[in-house]
Backbone as a ProteinNet text record, in pm:
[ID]
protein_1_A
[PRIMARY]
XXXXXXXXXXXXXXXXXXXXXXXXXXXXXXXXXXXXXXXXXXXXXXXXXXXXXXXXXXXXXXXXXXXXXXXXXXXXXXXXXXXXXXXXXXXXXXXXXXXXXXXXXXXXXXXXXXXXXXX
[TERTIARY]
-1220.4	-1275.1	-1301	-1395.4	-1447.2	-1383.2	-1422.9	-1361.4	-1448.1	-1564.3	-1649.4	-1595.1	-1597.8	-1508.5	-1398.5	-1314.6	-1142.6	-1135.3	-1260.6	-1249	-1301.1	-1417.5	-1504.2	-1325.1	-1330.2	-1204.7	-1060.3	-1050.3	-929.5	-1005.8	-1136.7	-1172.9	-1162.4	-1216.6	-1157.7	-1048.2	-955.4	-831.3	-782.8	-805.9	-773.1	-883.1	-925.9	-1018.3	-939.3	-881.4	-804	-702.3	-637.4	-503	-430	-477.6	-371.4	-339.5	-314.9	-314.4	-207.9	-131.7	-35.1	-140.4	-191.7	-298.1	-389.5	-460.6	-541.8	-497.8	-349.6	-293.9	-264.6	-218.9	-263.4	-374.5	-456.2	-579.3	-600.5	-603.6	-661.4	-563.3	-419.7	-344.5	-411.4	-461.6	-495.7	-638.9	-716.1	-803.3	-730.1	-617.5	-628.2	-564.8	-508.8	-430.6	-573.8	-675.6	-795.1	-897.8	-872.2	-968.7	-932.1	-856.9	-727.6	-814	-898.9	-928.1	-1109	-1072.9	-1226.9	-1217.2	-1318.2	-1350.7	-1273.8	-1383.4	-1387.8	-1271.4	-1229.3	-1117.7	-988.8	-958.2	-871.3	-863.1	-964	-1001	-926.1	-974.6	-914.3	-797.6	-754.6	-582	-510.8	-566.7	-493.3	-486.8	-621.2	-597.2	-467.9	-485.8	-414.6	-273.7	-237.1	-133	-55	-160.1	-166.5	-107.7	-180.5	-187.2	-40.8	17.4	118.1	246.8	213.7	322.3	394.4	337.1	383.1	319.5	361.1	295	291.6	429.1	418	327.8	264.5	179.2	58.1	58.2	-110.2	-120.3	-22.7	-9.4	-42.9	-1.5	-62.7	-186.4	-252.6	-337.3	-439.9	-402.6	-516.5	-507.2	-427.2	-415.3	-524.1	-484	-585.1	-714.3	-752.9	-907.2	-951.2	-868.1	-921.2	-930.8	-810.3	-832.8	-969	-1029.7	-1183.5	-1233.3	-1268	-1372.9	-1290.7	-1291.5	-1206.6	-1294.4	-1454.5	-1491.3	-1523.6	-1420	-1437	-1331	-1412.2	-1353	-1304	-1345.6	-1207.8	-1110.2	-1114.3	-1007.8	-887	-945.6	-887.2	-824.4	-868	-843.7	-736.6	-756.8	-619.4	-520	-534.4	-427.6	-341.8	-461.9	-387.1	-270.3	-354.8	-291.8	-118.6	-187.5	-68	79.9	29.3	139.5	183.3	124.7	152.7	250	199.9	287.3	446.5	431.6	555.1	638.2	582	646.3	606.2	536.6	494.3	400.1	398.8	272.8	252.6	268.7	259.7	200.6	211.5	130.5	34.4	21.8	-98.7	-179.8	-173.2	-300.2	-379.2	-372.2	-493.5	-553.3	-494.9	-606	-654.8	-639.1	-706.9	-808.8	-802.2	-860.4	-986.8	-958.5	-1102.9	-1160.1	-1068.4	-1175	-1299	-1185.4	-1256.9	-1369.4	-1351.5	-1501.3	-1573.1	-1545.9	-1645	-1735	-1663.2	-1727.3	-1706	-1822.6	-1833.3	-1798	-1648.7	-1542.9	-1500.2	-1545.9	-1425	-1311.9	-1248.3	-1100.8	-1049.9	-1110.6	-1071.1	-1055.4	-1132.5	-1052.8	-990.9	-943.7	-834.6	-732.3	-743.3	-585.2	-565	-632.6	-641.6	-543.8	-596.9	-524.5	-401.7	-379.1	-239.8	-145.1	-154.2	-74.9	8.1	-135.3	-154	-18.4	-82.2	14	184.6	152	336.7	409.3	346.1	398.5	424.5	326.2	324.8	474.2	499.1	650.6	745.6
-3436.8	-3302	-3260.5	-3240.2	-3192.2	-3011.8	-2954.5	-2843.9	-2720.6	-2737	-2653.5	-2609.7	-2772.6	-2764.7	-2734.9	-2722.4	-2637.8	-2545.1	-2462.5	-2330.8	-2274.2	-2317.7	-2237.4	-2273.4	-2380.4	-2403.6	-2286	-2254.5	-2148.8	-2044.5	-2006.7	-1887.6	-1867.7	-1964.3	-2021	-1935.4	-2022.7	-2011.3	-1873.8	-1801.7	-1648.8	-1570.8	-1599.6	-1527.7	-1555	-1648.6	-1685.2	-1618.7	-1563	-1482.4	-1634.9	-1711	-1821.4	-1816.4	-1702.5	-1717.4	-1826.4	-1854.4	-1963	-2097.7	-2122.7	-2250.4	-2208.1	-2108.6	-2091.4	-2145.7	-2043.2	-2082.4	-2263.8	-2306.6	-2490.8	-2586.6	-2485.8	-2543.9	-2465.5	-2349	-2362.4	-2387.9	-2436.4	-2477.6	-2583.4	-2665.4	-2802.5	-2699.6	-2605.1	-2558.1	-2460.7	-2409.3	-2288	-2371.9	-2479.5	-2587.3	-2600.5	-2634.9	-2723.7	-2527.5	-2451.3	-2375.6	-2249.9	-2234	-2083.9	-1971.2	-1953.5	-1822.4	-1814.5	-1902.3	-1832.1	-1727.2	-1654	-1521.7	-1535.8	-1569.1	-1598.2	-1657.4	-1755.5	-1805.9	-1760.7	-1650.9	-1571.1	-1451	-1408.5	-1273.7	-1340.3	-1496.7	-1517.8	-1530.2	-1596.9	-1618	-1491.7	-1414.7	-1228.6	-1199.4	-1220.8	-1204.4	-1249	-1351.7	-1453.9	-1443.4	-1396.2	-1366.6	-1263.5	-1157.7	-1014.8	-1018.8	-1142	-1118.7	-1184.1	-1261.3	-1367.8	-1300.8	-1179.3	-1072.7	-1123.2	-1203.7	-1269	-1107.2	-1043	-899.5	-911.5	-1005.4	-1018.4	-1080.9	-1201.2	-1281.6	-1222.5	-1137.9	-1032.9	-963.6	-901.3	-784.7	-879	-982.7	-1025	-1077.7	-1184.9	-1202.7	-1088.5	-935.4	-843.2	-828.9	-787.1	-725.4	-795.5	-936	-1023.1	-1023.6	-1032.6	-981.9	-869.9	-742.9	-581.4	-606	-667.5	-683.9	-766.4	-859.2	-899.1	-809.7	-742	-650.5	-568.1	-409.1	-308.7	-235.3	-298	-181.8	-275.8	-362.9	-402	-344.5	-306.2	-161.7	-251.9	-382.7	-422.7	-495.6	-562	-550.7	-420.8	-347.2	-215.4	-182.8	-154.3	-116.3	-198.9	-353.1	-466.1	-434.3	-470.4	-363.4	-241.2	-98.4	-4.7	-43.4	-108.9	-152.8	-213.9	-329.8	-407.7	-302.9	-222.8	-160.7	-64.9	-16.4	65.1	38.2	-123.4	-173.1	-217.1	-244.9	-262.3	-112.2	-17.3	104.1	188.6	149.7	195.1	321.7	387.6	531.8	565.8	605.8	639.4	618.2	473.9	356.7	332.2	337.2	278.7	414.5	518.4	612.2	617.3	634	621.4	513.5	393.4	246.4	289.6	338.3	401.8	495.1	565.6	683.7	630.9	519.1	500.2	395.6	336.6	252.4	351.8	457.4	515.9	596.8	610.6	729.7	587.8	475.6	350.6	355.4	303.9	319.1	316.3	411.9	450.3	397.5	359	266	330.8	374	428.3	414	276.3	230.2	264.2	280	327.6	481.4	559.4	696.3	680.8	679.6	642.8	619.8	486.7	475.5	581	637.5	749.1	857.8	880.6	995.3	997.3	855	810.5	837.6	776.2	746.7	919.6	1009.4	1139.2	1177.4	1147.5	1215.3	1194.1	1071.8	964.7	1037.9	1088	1119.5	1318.5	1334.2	1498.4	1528.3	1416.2	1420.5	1391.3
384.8	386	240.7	185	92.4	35.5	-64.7	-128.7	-26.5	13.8	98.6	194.7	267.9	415.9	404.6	341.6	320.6	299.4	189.7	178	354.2	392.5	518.1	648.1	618.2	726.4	733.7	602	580.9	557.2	574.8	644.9	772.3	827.2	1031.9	1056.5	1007.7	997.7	1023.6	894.8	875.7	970.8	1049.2	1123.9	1256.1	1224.8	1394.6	1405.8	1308.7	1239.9	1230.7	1159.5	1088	976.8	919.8	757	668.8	725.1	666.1	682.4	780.4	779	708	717.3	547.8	430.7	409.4	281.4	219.9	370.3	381.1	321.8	351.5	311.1	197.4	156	35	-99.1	-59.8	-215.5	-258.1	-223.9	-361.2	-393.1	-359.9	-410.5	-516.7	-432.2	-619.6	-713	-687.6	-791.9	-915	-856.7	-916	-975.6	-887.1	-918.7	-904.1	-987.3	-946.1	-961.4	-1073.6	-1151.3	-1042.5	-948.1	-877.3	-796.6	-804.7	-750.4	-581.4	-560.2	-407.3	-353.9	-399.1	-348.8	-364.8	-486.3	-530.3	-360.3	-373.9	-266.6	-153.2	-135.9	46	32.4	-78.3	-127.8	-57.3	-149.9	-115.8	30.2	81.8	214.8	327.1	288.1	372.6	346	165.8	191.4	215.7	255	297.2	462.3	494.3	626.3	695.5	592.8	596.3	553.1	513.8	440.3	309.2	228.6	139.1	31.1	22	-58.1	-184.5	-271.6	-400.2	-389.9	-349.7	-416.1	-352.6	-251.3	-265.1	-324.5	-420.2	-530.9	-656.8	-653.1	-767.2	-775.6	-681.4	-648.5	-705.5	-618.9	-652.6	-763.5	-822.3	-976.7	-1085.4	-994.9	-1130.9	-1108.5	-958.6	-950.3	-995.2	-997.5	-1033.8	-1177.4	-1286	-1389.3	-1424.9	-1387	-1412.7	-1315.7	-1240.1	-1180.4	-1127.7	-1202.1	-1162	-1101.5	-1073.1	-965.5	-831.3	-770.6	-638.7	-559.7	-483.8	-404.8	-269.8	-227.4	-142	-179.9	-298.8	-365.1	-381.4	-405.4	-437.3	-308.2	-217.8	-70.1	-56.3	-34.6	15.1	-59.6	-182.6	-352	-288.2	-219.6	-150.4	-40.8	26.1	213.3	103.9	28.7	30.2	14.2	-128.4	-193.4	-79.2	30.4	170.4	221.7	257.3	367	296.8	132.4	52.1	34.6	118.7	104.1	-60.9	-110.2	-215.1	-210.9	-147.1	-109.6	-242	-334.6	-459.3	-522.5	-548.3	-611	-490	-386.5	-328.5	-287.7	-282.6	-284.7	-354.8	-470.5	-622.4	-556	-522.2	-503.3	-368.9	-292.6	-179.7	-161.3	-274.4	-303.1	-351.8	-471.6	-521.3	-473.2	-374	-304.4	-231.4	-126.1	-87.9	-117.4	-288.1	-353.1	-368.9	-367.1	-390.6	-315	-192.5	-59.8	75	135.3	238.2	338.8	388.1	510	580.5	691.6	792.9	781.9	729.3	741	593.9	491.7	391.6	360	447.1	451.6	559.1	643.1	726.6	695.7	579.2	519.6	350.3	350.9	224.9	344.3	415.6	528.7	578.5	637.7	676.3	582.7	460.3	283.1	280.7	270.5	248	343.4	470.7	583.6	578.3	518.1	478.5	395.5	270.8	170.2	213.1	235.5	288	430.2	520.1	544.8	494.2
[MASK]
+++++++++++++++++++++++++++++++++++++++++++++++++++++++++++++++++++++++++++++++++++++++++++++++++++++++++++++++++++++++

């Protein structure tokens, strides 16, 4: 299987809700090709989805630090620090995802955060 077919495959994957078989497939890719865009983003995902949160908190951090205006970056960044109980730290990243752009699910979780912290 080639680097193509492993990345599209651990998209499969994470679409199936396999994110640990994602993460399978794409370690010998971030070994060889850590600092790529794209493959950084699914990293996060997957380990978003895998609840591994430190390593989606970091993951994001380093994508926002080269492009601080990708607003789903920013959003997953929000969700993550949410679900780590962090409301504090994850509204601002919610917020400007949400003035980024126009997501149903990104004011939604701007609202929820709001509602968390306001009890």
């Amino acid at each position: 299987m080639n680097e193509i077919e492993r990345y599209r495959f651990a998209e499969r994957l994470l679409g199936m809700k396999d994110p640990l078989g994602a993460l399978m497939m794409l370690e010998p890719l971030l070994q060889e090709h850590g600092d790529d865009r794209g493959l950084q983003e699914l990293a996060a995902r997957a380990y978003y989805h895998s609840a591994q949160l430190g390593r989606a908190r970091q993951a994001l951090t380093s994508l926002l630090e080269r492009d601080p205006s990708d607003h789903y970056a920013r959003f997953l960044l929000g969700r993550t620090l949410e679900r780590s109980s962090l409301l504090t730290e994850a509204l601002p990243h919610l917020r400007m995802a949400a003035a980024m752009h126009a997501d149903p699910d990104y004011a939604e979780s701007v609202g929820r955060v709001e509602r968390k912290l306001a009890a």
